[in-house]
VEXBATOR-299426 format. One line per 3 residues: number of its first residue (from 1); their letters; for each residue x, y, z of C-alpha. Coordinates in steps of 0.001 Angstrom, whole numbers, plus 500000, padded with zeros to 6 digits. Example, Ala and Ser with C-alpha at 12.3 -4.5 7.8 and 13.67 -1.06 7.14 Angstrom:
% residues 2
1) as) 512300:495500:507800 | 513670:498940:507140
% end
This chain:
% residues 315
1) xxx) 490635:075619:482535 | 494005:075233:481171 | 496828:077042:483083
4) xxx) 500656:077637:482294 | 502716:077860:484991 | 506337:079409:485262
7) xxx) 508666:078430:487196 | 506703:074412:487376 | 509952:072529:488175
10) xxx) 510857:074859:491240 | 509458:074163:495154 | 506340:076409:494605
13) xxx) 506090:075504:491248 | 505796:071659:491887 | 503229:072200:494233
16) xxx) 501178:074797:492454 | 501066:072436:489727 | 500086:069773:491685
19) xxx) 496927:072145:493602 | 495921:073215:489845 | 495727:069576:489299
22) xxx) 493471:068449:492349 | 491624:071460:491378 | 490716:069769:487977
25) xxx) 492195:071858:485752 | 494629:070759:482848 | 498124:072010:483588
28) xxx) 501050:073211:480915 | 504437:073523:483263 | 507024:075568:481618
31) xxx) 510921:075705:482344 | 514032:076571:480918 | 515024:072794:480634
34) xxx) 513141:069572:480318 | 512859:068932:483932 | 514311:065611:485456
37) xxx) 511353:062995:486423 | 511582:063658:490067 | 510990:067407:489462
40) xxx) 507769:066341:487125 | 504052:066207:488766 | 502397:063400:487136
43) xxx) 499318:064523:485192 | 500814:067538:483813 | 502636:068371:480462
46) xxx) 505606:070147:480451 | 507102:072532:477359 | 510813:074544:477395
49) xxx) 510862:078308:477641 | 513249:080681:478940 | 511779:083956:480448
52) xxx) 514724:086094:479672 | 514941:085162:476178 | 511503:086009:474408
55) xxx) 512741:084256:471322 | 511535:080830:473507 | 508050:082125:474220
58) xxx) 506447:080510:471368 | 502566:080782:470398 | 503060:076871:470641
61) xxx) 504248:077503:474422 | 500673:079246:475111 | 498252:077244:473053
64) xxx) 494976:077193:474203 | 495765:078245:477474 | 493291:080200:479516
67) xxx) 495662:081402:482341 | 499009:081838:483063 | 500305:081491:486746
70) xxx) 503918:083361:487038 | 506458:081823:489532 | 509946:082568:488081
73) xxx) 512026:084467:490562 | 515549:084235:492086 | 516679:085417:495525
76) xxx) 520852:085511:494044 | 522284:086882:491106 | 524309:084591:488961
79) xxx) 525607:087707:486915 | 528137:084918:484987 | 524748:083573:483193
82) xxx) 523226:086601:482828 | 520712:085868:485776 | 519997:089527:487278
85) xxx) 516998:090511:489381 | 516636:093103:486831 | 516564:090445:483507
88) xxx) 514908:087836:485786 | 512822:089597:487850 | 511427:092696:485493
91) xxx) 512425:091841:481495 | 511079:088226:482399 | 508056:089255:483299
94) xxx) 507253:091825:480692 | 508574:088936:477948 | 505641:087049:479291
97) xxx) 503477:089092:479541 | 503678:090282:475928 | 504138:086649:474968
100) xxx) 500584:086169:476265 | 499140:088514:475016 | 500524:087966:471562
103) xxx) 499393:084617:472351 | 495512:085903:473315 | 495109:085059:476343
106) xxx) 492192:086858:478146 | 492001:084651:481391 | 493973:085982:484727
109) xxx) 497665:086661:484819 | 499029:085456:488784 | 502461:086718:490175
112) xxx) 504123:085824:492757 | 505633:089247:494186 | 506964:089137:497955
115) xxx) 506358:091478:500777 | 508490:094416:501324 | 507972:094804:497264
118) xxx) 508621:098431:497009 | 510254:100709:494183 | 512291:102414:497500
121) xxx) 513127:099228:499079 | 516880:098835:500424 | 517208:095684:498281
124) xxx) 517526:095172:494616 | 515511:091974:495015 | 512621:093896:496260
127) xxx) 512760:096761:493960 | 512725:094767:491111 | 509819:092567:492289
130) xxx) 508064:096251:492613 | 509032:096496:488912 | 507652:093686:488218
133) xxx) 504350:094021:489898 | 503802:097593:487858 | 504534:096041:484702
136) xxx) 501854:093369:485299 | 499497:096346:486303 | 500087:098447:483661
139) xxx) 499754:095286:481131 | 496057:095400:480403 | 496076:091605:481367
142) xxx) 493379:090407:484156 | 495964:090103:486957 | 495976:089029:490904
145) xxx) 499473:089882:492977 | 500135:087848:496005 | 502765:089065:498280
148) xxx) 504175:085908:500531 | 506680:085713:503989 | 508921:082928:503491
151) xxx) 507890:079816:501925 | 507946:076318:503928 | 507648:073611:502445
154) xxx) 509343:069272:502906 | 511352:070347:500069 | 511494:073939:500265
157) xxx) 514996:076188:499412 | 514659:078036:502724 | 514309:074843:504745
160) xxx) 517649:073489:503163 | 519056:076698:504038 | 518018:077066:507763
163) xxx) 519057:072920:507695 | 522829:074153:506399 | 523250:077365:508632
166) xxx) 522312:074347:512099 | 524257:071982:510560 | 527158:073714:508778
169) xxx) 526799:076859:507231 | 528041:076677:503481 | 531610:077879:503076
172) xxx) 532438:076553:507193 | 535080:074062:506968 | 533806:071941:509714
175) xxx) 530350:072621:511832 | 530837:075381:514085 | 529125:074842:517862
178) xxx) 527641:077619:517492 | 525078:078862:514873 | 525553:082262:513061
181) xxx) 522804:084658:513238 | 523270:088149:511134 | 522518:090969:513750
184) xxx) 520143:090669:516318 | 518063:087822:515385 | 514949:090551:515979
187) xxx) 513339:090755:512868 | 509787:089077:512346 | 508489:086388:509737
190) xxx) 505098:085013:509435 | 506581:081465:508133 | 503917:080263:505539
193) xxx) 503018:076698:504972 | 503422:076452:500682 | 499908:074380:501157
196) xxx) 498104:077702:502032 | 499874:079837:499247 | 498724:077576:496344
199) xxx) 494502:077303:497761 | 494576:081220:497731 | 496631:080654:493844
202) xxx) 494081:078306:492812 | 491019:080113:494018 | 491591:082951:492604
205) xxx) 491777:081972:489183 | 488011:081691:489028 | 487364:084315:492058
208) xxx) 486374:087359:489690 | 486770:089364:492882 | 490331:088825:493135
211) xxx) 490752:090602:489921 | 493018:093283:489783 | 494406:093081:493481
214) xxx) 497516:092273:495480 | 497295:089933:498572 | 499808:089817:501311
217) xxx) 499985:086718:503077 | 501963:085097:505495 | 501477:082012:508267
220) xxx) 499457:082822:511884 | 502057:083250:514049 | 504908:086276:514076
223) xxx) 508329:084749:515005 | 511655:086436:514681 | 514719:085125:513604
226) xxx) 516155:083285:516554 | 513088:081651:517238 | 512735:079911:513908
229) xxx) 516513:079348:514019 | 515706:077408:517633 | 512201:075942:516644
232) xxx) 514176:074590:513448 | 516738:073272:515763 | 514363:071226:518280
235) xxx) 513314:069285:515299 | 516671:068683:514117 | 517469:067322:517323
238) xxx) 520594:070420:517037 | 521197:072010:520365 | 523414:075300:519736
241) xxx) 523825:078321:520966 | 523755:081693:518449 | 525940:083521:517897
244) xxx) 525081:087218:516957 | 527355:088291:514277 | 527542:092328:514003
247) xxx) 525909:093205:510844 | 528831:095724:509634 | 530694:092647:510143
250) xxx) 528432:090361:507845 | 528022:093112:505541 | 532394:093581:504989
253) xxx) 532317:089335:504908 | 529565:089472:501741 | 531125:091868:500203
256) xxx) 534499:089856:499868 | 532536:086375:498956 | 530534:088057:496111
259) xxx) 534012:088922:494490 | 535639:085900:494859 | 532298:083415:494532
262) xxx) 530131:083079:491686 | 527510:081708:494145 | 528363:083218:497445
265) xxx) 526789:081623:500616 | 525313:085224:501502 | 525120:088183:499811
268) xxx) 524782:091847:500945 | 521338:092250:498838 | 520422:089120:501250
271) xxx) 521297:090853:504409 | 519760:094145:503335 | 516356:092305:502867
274) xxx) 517230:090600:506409 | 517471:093243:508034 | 513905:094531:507785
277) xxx) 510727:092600:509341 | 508776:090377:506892 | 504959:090046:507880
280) xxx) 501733:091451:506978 | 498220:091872:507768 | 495835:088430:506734
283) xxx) 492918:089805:507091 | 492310:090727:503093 | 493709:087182:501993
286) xxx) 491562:085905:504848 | 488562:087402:503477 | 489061:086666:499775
289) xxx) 489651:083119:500085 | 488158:081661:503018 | 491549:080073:504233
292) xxx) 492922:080189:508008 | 497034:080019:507675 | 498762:077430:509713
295) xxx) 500673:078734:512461 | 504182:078035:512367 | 504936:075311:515111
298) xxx) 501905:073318:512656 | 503788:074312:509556 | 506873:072751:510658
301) xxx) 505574:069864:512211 | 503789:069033:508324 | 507557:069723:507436
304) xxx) 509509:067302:509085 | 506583:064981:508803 | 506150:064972:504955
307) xxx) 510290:065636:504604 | 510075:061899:507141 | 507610:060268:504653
310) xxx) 509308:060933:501619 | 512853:059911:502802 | 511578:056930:504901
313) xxx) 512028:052920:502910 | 509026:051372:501893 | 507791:048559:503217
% end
């Protein structure tokens, strides 16, 4: 089968192309720009194509593709280029979607949502994942949703960011000896190991029961916020204590980044999503693909052991 995949130069896009590969299939990995060799998976080809511009969605850009695999997504706005969860997020996705149809494509159309995807969420992030999701229901397209916790992965965007906020948060003029923690530190994840995510991505592509359905999925083990802040920590070797910053507080503090940053270290779309627990019930994904998800002290041990192989000189 021969796949496109959004989004290939990203984290979950690098290894998605790389599963589809092991998998045997022949892989097309689209992004906006040629991607850098280091952000390439050897085996697959690579074409430029910018979601929000459908002008860039060629025919040539789907050609004899079977599949297309949708990973494009931001969690920040970047309003000064035009990147909005609403032209991201929901235009992006219906400018592929008509692209592949235009294009003929009759195999399954994959997106990757997130839980708490809801048209009433708090967040704009998460309402215009929602939108997303209905537009790739209502398309007429062969589709499977899955729903993920946060992502972990050796070279994952959340890692860096849990890395910074031990180390030195972004925007901290020196490292604090103390680590910030928005509210409570209550809320729940089910950290997911990126490994699990792209088995259930590339079994479903020739599952014909996954057709037309939306997985949730997240790792084994519920932890809330603190805890993954200290589990992080131990393998850091960072001993801290947290410090719980009142979220009215972080709220009045985003708000005064976002108008003086173009890239603001938090934002208050960020801390509405934090503020609400992110897990989910397996047992569906479970079912449908036959895969147990690591547990989370597992997950991050594969972390800091791949992130130690692939920094490590060779011999």
């Amino acid at each position: 089968m021969k796949i496109l995949v959004t989004g290939a130069s990203g984290f979950v896009g690098r290894h998605t192309v790389a599963a589809l590969l092991r998998a045997g299939h022949e892989v097309v990995g689209m992004s906006r720009e040629t991607p850098p060799e280091e952000r390439r998976v050897p085996g697959a080809a690579y074409v430029t194509g910018d979601v929000t511009s459908a002008a860039t969605l060629t025919p040539d850009t789907f050609a004899g593709c079977d599949a297309v695999v949708h990973l494009v997504g931001i969690i920040q706005e970047v309003r000064g280029q035009g990147q909005t969860f609403e032209t991201v997020h929901v235009q992006g996705t219906k400018n592929i979607l008509a692209a592949a149809k235009e294009a003929g494509i009759a195999g399954r159309f994959v997106y990757l949502s997130a839980l708490g995807s809801t048209a009433d969420a708090p967040s704009r992030y998460s309402q215009t994942k929602a939108a997303a999701e209905q537009a790739v229901r209502e398309s007429g397209i062969p589709f499977t949703l899955f729903r993920p916790s946060i992502i972990l992965g050796p070279d994952g965007d959340f890692v860096r960011q849990m890395e910074a906020l031990l180390k030195k948060p972004p925007g901290a003029p020196f490292p604090p000896p103390f680590v910030p923690v928005p509210g409570s530190g209550a809320n729940r994840f089910q950290p997911l190991w990126v490994g699990d995510l792209t088995a259930c991505i590339v079994r479903c592509l020739t599952d014909p029961a996954t057709v037309n359905q939306t997985y949730e999925i997240g790792g084994e083990t519920t932890v809330t916020f603190n805890t993954l802040l200290q589990a992080f920590g131990r393998h850091l070797g960072i001993k801290k204590p947290l410090l719980h910053v009142p979220m009215p507080l972080m709220f009045a503090a985003a708000s005064v980044l976002q108008t003086l940053l173009p890239r603001p270290p938090v934002t208050t779309d960020q801390l509405l999503n934090l503020m609400r627990d992110n897990t989910c019930d397996n047992g569906p994904a479970q079912a449908a693909f036959g895969i147990a998800p690591l547990p989370f002290e597992q997950t991050l041990a594969k972390v800091y052991a791949r992130t130690e192989a692939m920094t490590s000189p060779r011999p």
